[in-house]
N, CA, C and O of each residue as an XYZ file, in Angstrom:
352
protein
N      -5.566     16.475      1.074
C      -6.431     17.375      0.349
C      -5.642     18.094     -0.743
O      -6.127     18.273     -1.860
N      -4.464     18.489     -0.416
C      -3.369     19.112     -1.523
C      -3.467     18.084     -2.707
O      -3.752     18.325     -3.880
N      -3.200     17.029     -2.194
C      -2.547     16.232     -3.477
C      -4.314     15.640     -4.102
O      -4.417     15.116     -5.211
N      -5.268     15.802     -3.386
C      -6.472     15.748     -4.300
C      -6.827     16.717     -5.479
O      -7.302     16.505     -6.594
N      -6.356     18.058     -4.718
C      -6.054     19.126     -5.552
C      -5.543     19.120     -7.167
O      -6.070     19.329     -8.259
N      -3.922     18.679     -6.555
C      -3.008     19.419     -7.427
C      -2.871     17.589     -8.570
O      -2.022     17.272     -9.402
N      -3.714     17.056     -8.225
C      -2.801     15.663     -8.834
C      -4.583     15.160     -9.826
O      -5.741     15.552     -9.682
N      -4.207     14.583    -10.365
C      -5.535     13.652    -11.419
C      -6.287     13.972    -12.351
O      -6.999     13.223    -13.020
N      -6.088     15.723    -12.481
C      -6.753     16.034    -13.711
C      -7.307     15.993    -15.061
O      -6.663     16.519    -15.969
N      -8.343     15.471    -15.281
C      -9.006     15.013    -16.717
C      -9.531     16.255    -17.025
O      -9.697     17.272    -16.351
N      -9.835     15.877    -18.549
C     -10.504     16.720    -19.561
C     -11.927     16.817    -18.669
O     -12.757     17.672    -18.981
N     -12.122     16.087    -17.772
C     -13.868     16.568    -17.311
C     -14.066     17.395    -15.759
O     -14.984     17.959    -15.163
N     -12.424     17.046    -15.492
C     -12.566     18.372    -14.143
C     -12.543     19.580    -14.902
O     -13.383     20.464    -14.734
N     -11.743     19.643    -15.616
C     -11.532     20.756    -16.384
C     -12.666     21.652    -16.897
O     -12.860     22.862    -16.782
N     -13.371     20.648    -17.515
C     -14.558     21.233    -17.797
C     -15.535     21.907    -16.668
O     -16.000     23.038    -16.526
N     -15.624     20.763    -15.978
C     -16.131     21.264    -14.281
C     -16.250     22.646    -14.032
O     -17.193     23.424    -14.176
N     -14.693     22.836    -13.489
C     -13.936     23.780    -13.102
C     -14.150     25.175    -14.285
O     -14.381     26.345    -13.981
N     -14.027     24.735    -15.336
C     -14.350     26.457    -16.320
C     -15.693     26.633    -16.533
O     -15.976     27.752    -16.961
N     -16.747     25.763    -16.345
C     -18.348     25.652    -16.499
C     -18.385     26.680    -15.158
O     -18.678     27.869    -15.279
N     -18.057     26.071    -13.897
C     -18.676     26.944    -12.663
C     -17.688     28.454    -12.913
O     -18.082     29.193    -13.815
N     -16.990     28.694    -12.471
C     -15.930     29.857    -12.940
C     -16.520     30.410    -14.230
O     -16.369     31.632    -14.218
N     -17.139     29.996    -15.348
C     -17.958     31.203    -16.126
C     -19.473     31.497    -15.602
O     -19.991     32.594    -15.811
N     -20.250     30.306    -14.813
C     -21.470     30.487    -14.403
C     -21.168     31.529    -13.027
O     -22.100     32.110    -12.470
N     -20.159     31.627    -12.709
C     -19.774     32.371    -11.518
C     -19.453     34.067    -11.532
O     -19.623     34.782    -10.544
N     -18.864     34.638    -13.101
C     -18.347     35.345    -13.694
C     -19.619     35.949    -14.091
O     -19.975     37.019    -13.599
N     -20.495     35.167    -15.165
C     -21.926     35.969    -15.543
C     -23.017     36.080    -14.605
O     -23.988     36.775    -14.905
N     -22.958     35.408    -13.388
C     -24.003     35.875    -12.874
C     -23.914     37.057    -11.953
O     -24.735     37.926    -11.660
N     -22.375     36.781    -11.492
C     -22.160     38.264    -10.709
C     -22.103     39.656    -12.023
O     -21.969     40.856    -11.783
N     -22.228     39.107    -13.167
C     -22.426     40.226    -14.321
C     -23.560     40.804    -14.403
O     -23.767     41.974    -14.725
N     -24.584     39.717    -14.015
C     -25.981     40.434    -14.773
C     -26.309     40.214    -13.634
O     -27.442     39.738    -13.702
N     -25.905     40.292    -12.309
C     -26.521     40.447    -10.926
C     -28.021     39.048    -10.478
O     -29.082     39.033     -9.853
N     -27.217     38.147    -11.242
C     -28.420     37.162    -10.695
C     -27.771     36.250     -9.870
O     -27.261     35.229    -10.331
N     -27.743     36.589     -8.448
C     -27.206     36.162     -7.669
C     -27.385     34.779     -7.101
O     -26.648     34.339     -6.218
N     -28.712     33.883     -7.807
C     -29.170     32.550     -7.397
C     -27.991     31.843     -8.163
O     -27.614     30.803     -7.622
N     -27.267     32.241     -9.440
C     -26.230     31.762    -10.155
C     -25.176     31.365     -9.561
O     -24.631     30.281     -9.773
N     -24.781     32.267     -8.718
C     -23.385     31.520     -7.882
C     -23.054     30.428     -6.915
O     -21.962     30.103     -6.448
N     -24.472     29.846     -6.687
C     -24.847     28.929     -6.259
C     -24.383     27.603     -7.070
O     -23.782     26.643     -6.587
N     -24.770     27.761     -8.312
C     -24.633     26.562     -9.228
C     -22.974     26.504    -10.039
O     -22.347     25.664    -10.685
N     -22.745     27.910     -9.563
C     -21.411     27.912    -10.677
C     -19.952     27.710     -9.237
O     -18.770     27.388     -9.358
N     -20.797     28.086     -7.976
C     -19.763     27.488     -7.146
C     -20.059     25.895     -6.931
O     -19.014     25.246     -6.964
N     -20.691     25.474     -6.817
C     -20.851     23.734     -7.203
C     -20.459     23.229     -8.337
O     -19.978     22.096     -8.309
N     -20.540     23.773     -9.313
C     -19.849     22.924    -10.517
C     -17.797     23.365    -10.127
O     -16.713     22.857    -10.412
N     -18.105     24.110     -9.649
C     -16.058     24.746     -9.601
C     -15.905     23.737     -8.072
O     -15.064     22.845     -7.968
N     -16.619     24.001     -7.283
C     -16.347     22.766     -5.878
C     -15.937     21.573     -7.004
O     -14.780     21.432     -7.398
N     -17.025     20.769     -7.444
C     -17.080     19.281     -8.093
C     -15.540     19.285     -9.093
O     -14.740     18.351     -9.148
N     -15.456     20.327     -9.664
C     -14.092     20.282    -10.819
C     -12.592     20.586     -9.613
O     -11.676     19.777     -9.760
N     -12.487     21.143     -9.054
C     -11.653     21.637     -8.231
C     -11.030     20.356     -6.776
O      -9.868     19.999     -6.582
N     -12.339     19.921     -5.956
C     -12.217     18.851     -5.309
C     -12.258     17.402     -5.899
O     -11.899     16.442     -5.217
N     -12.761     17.254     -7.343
C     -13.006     15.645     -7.658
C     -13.919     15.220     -7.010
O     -13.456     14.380     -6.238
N     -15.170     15.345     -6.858
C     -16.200     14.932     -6.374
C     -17.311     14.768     -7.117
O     -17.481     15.529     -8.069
N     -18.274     13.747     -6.824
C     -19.469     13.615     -7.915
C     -18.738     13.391     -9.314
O     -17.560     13.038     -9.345
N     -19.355     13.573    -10.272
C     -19.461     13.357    -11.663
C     -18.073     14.116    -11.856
O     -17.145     13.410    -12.250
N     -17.879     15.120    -11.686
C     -16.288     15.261    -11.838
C     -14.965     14.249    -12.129
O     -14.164     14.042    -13.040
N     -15.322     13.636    -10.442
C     -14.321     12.703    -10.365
C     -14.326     11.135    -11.344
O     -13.395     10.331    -11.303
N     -15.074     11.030    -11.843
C     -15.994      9.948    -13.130
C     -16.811      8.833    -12.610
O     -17.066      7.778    -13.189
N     -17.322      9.353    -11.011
C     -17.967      8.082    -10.190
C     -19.132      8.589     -9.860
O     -19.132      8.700     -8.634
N     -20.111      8.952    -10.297
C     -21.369      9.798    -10.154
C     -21.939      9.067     -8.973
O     -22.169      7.860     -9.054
N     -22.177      9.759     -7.867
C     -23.091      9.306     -6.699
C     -22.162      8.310     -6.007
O     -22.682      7.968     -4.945
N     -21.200      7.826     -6.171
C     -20.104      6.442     -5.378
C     -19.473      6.960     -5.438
O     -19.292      7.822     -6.299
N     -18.292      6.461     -3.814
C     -17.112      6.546     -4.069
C     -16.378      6.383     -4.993
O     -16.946      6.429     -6.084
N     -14.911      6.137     -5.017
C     -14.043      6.324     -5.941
C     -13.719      4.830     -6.199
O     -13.937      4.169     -5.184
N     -13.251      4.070     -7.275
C     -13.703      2.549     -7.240
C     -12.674      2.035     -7.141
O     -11.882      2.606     -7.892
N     -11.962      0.787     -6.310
C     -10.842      0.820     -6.487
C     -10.479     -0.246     -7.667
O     -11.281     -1.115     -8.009
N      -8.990     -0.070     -8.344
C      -8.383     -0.316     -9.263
C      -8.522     -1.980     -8.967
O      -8.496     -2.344     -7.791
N      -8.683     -3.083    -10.153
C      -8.518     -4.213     -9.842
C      -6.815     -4.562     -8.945
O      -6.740     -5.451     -8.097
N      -5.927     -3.928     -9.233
C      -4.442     -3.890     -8.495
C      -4.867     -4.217     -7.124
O      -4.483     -5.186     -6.468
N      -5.762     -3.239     -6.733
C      -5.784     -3.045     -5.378
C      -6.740     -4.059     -4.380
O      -6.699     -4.220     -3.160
N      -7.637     -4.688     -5.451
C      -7.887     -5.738     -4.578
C      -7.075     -6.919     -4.805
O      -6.591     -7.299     -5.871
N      -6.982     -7.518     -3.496
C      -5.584     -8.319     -3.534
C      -6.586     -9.615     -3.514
O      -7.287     -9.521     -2.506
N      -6.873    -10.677     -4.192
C      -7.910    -12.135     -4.152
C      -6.995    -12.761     -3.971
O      -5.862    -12.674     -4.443
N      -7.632    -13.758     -2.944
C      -6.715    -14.752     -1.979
C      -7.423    -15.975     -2.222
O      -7.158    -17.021     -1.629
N      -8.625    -15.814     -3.380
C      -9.191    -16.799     -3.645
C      -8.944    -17.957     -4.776
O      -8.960    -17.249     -5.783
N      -8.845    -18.560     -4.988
C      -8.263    -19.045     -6.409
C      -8.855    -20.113     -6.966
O      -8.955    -21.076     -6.206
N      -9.406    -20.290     -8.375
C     -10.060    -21.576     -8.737
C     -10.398    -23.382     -7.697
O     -11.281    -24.097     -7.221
N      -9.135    -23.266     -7.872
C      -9.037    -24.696     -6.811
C      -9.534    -24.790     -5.267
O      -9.618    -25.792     -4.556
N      -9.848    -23.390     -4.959
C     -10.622    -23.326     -3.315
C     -12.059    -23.023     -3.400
O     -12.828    -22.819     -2.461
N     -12.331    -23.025     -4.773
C     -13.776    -23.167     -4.542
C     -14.462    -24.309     -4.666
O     -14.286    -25.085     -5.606
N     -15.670    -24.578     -3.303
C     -16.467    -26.007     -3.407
C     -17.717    -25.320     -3.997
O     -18.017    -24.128     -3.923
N     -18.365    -26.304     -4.584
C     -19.439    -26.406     -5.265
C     -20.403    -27.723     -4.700
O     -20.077    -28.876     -4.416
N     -21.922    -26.926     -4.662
C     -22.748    -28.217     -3.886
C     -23.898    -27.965     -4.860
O     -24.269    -26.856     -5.244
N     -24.477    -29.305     -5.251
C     -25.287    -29.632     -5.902
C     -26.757    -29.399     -5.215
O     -27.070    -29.751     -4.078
N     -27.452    -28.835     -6.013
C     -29.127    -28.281     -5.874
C     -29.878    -28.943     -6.434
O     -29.818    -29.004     -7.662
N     -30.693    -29.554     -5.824
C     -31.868    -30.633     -6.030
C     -33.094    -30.001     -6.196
O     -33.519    -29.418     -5.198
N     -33.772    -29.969     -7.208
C     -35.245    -29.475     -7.656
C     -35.941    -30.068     -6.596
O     -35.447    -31.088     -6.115
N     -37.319    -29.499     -5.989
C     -38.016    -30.579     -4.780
C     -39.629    -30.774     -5.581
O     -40.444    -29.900     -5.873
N     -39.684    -32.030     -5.753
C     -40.313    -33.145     -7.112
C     -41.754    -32.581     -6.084
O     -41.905    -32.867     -4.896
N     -42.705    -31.720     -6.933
C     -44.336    -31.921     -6.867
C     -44.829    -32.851     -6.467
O     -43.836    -33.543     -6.242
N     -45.706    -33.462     -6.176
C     -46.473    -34.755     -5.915
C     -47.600    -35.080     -6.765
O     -48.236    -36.117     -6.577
């Protein structure tokens, strides 16, 4: 959880993170307290990397082509021929 924290930061957590933290700031200003609701969810999403934050809206996190390792390779694939089935 630390290193989710402290490590990956883009220009759009960032944003995240100062969007909720000012929606958090003015609403405890002008006492509209339904506000901190939305401005602690946008600072959760910028802060944890979650949702649209993290740049994967609604999905997990995707992994890097690196990381899938294919054990498959041109020459192991068979191919079978499909026959139309002739009307009468």
């Amino acid at each position: 959880m630390k290193e989710r924290i402290l490590t990956g930061w883009t220009l759009t957590r960032i944003f995240y993170t100062g969007t909720g933290l000012f929606l958090i700031i003015n609403s405890v200003m002008d006492r509209q307290w339904f506000g901190i609701v939305f401005g602690t969810y946008f600072t959760a999403m910028g802060v944890f990397s979650f949702g649209c934050a993290a740049g994967s809206c609604y999905t997990g996190a995707r992994p890097t082509r690196s990381q899938h390792a294919s054990t498959t390779t041109a020459e192991d694939v068979q191919f079978e021929e499909v026959n139309k089935k002739q009307s009468e």
